[in-house]
N, C-alpha and C positions, 0 to 999 in steps of 0.2 A: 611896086611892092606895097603890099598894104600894111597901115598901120596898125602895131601891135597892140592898140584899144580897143582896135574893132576885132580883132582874133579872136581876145581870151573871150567876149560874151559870145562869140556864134560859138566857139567850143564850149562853151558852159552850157546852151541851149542843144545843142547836139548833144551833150551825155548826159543831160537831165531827159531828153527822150528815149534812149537808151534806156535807162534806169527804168524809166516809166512802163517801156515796151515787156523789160524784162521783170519787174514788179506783177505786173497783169500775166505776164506767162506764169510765174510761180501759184499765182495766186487761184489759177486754171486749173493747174497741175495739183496741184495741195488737195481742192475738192474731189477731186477724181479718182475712184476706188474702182474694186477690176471686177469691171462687167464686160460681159463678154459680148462684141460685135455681130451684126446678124448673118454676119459669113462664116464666126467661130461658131455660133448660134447653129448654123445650117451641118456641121462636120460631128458636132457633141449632142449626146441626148441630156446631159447634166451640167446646169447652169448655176453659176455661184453669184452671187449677189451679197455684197458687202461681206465676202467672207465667209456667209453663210449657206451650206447646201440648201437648195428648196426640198429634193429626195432625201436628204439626212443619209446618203450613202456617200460613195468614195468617186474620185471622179474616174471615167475609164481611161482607159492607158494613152489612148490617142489623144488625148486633151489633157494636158500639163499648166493650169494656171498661174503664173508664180506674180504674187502681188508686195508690195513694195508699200505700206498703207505711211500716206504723208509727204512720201518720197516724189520726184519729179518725174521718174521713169517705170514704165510698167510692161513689164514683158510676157509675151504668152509665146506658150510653143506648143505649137501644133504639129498633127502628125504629117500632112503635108508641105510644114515650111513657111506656109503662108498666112500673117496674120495681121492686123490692126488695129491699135489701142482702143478700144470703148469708147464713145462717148460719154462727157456725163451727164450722170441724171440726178434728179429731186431730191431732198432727201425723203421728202413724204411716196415718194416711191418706193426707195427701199424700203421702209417702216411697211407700207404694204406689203410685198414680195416675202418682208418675214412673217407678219403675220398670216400669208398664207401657206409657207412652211410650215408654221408651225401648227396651223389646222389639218395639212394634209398628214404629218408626223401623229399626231394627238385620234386622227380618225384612223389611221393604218396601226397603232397600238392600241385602241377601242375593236378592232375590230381583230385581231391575234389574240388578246383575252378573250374576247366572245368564244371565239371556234378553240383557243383549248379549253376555256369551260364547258363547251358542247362537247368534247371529247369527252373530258375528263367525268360529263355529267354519264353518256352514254358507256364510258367504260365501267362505270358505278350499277346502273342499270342491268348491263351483258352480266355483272358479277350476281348483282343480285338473284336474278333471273335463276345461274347457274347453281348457285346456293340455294334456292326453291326447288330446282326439278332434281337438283341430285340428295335434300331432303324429302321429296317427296317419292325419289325411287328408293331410298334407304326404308321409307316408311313401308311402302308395299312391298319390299323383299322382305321386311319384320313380318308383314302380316302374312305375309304367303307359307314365311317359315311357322307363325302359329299356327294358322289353317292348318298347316303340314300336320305338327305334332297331336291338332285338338280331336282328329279324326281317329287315330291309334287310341288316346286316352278315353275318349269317351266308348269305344269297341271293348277296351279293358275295364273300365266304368261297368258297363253295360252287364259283360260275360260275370265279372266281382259281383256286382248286386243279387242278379239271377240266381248265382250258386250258392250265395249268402240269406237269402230267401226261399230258396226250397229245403235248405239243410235247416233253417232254423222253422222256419212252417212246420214241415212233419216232424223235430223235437218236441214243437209245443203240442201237435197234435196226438202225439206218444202219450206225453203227460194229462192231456185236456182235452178229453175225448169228444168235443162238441165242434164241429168244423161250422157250423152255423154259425156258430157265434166267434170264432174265431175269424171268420171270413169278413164281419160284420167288425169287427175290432179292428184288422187290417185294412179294411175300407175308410174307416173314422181315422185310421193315424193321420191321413195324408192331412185331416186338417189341422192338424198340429206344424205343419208345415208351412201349405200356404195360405191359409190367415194371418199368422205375421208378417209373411210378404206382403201382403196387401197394406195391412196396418201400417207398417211401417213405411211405406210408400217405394219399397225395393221393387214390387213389381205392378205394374198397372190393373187396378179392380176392373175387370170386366162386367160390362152392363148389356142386359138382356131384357127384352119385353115379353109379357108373359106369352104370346104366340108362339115368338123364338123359345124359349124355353118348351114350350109345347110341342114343338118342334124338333130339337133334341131328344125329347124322352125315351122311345125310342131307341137311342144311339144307347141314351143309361142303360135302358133295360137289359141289352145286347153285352155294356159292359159289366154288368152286375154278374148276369148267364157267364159269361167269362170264367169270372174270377170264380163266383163259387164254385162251380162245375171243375176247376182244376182240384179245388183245398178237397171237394168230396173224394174225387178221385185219389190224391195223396193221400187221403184219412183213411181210405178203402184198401189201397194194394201198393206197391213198391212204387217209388219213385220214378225209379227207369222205364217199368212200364207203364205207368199213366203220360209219361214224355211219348213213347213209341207209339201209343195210340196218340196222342194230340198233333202226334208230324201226319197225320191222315186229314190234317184240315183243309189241305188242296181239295180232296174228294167233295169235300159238301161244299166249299166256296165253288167249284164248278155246276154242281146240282143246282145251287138256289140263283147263281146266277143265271144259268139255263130256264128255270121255272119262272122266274120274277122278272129277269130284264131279258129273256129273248135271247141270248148273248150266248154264239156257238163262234167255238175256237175251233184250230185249225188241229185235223189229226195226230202228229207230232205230240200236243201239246195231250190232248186227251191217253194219246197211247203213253205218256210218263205217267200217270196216273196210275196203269198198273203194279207197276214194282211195288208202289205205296200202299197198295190193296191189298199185295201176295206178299211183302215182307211184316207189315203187321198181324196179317191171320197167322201168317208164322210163328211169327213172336209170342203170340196168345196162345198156340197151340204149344207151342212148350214153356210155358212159365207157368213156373211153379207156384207163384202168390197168386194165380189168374183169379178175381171174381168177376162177375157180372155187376156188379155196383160198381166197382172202380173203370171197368171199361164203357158201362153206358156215360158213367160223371164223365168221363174226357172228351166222351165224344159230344155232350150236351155241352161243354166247355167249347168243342170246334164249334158246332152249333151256332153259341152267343159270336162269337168273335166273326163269322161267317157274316153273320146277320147285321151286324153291326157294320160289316166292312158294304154290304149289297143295300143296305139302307145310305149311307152316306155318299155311296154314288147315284143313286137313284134322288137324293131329295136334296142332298145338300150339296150337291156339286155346281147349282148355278151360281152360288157368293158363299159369301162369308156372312155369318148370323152374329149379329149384336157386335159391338165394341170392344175391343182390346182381346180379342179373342185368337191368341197367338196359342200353339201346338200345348205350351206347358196350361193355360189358361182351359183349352178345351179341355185337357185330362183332369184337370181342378174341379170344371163345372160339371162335369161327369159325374165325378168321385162324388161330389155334395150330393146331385140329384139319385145316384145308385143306394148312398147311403139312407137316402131317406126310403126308397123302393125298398132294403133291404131289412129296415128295422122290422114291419111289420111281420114279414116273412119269415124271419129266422125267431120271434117270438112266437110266432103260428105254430112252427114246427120245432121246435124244442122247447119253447114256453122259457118266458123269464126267470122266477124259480128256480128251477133245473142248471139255469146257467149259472145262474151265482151259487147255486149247492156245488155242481161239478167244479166251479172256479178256487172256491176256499179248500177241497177237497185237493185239488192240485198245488194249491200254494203249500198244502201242510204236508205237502209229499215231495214237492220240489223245491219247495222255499224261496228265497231271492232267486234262484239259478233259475226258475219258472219264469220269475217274471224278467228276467232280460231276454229271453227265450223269446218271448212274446214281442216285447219293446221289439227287438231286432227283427222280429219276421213283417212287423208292422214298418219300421222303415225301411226294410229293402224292397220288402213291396212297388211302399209309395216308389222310393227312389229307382228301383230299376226301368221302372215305367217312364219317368221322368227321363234318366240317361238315353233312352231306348228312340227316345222323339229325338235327343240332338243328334244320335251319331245316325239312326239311320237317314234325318234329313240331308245327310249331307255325302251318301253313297248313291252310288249309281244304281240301277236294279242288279245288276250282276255282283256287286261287293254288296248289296243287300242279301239277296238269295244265299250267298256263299258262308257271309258271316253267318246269316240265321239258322242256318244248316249247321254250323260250328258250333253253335251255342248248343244249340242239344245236342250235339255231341257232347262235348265238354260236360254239359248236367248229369247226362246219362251214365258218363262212364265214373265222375265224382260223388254222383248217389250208390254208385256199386260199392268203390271203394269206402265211403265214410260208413254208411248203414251194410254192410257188410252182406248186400244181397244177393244169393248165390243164381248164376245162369249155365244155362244148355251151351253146348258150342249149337244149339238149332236155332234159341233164342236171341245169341248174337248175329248169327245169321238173318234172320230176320230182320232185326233192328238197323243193320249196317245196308241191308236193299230196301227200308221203310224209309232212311234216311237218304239216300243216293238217288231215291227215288222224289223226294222233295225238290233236290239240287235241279233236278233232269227235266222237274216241273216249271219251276220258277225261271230256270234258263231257255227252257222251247215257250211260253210264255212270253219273255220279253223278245226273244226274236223272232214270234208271229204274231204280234198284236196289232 
């Protein structure tokens, strides 16, 4: 039996090692946070490290980590059953693991802002876009709707002016028995018009060199022959029939086209031509106002306008002359160069003098009511001619021929009725196949050229 001196030190040294053994296990256990083994490692795609996800999402169902942070025991459950405490590790390992968490977190929300700013950029864009082309289809269905309306207004424009200028024409010619000078007065309004267009910078001044204008003249003279030759005609015999001769202008634009540019149409087009021959000698053979002045002036009326019309396909049809020289511009520079051609002429022929005796002589007969008379024959003149360029530029030859056909109708039958000019039923007969026979022209025409 051993002595109990020697006992109590080897039991005091036995449980000071104990103590020791179980000291160093705690002190094991204490650092050791739940990382996951590289066999749990090999079963999960999501790994926790100190707690915290590296993915910043949820762990999957088959890996259950349950950590115990401090504690001496750490448990995992896996979906198989089978698992292994972690070893530990550093702590500047974890410090890294997070810091790489947290740059994978920080670059995967860097980069979910980016692509919904790209969305959100390009659904801005699609919007915009959408907002352009359905402003811009709202715009050309406005403009399609004006087009629509500007074609009827200016046909009504057109037929207003005409009828408004042959009624107020042959008033003032009633009263003011000098169609020279009248025609020459009506030539000059137009620059009461566009001169201040110009001036004012509303429409673009047209520039020309003296060639090109040399080159025009011509076309003036053509327009000058026009106009007078209608006002003589008017001054001469009834309205309706200085119109029924002037719808014979197919005839001579055929003739001079034929003589000057060589230019033979097709049968059809020549055989409409008849009606136009046999309803106007008709018309002449029974109308009662018939003179021989009134019917040469209409016809020296078709004449200028013939003339005019086989000169500017003949010379001017390879360009365009001088600047700024748009349809209302060409009838401007017309007007100016006719008006200068026509001073000379209509002082020739009724002498200055004479026009201011006959003028004062009508004012003290007609009074103010004279002189609007005048004013309005002069601007419906200018303006019907003006209306006359937008609405036919914008008809086809077939709504051309048709309207133009209309209009003298419409003149014809409103000079009957205002100046109260009595006809034949032979005379309207006439006038209704002089006319019909225009339409029959214009339309075999444009479908054999």
């Amino acid at each position: 039996m051993q002595n109990p001196s020697v006992r109590r030190p080897l039991r005091g040294a036995i449980l000071l090692a104990g103590a020791c053994l179980v000291s160093l296990r705690l002190a094991t256990d204490t650092l050791s946070f739940a990382f996951p083994s590289p066999h749990a490692a090999h079963h999960t795609d999501t790994k926790s490290l100190r707690g915290v996800s590296l993915a910043g999402a949820a762990v999957a169902a088959s890996s259950e980590p349950t950590l115990y942070v401090g504690s001496i025991r750490q448990q995992h459950k896996l979906g198989d059953g089978n698992g292994e405490p972690p070893m530990g590790a550093s702590r500047q390992e974890f410090r890294m693991a997070d810091g790489i968490s947290l740059a994978l977190a920080a670059a995967g929300a860097a980069t979910a802002m980016r692509a919904a700013s790209e969305a959100a950029a390009e659904g801005e864009e699609k919007e915009e876009t959408d907002s352009v082309a359905k402003a811009e289809g709202e715009k050309k269905e406005e403009t399609d709707s004006m087009a629509k309306f500007k074609v009827p207004l200016y046909i009504g424009l057109w037929y207003l002016f005409n009828i408004g200028y042959n009624i107020y024409n042959k008033k003032s010619l009633i009263t003011y028995p000098y169609p020279w000078a009248c025609a020459l007065w009506q030539m000059s309004f137009g620059w009461c018009i566009f001169v201040p267009l110009w001036l004012f910078g509303i429409r673009k001044v047209p520039k020309l060199t003296v060639r090109e204008a040399i080159t025009l003249s011509p076309s003036a003279f053509g327009h000058l022959a026009t106009h007078v030759g209608a006002v003589v005609a008017f001054f001469a015999g009834a309205v309706s029939f200085g119109h029924i001769v002037k719808a014979s202008e197919p005839v001579v634009s055929s003739l001079l086209n034929f003589l000057f540019m060589g230019e033979t149409l097709a049968w059809p087009v020549y055989a409409s031509l008849l009606p136009i021959i046999g309803g106007v000698g008709l018309a002449s053979a029974s109308e009662m106002s018939f003179n021989w002045l009134c019917f040469g002036a209409a016809m020296g009326s078709n004449l200028g306008s013939a003339s005019r019309a086989v000169y500017s396909k003949k010379v001017m049809a390879s360009g365009n002359i001088g600047k700024n020289m748009d349809s209302s511009n060409i009838y401007a520079v017309l007007t100016i160069m006719a008006t200068f051609m026509l001073i000379p002429i209509s002082f020739a022929i009724e002498g200055p003098s004479a026009m201011l005796k006959g003028f004062h002589a009508a004012h003290a007969k007609g009074g103010a009511k004279f002189l609007w008379h005048m004013i309005y024959s002069g601007f419906f003149y200018y303006a019907y001619n003006e209306v006359a360029f937008l609405a036919l530029g914008k008809l086809d030859p077939v709504s051309h021929a048709v309207s133009n056909t209309m209009k003298r109708v419409v003149i014809i039958i409103t000079a009957i009725i205002v100046f109260g000019t009595p006809v034949t039923p032979l005379g309207v007969a006439g006038s209704s196949i002089a006319i019909l026979g225009t339409l029959l022209y214009s339309l075999a025409k444009n479908k054999f050229k």
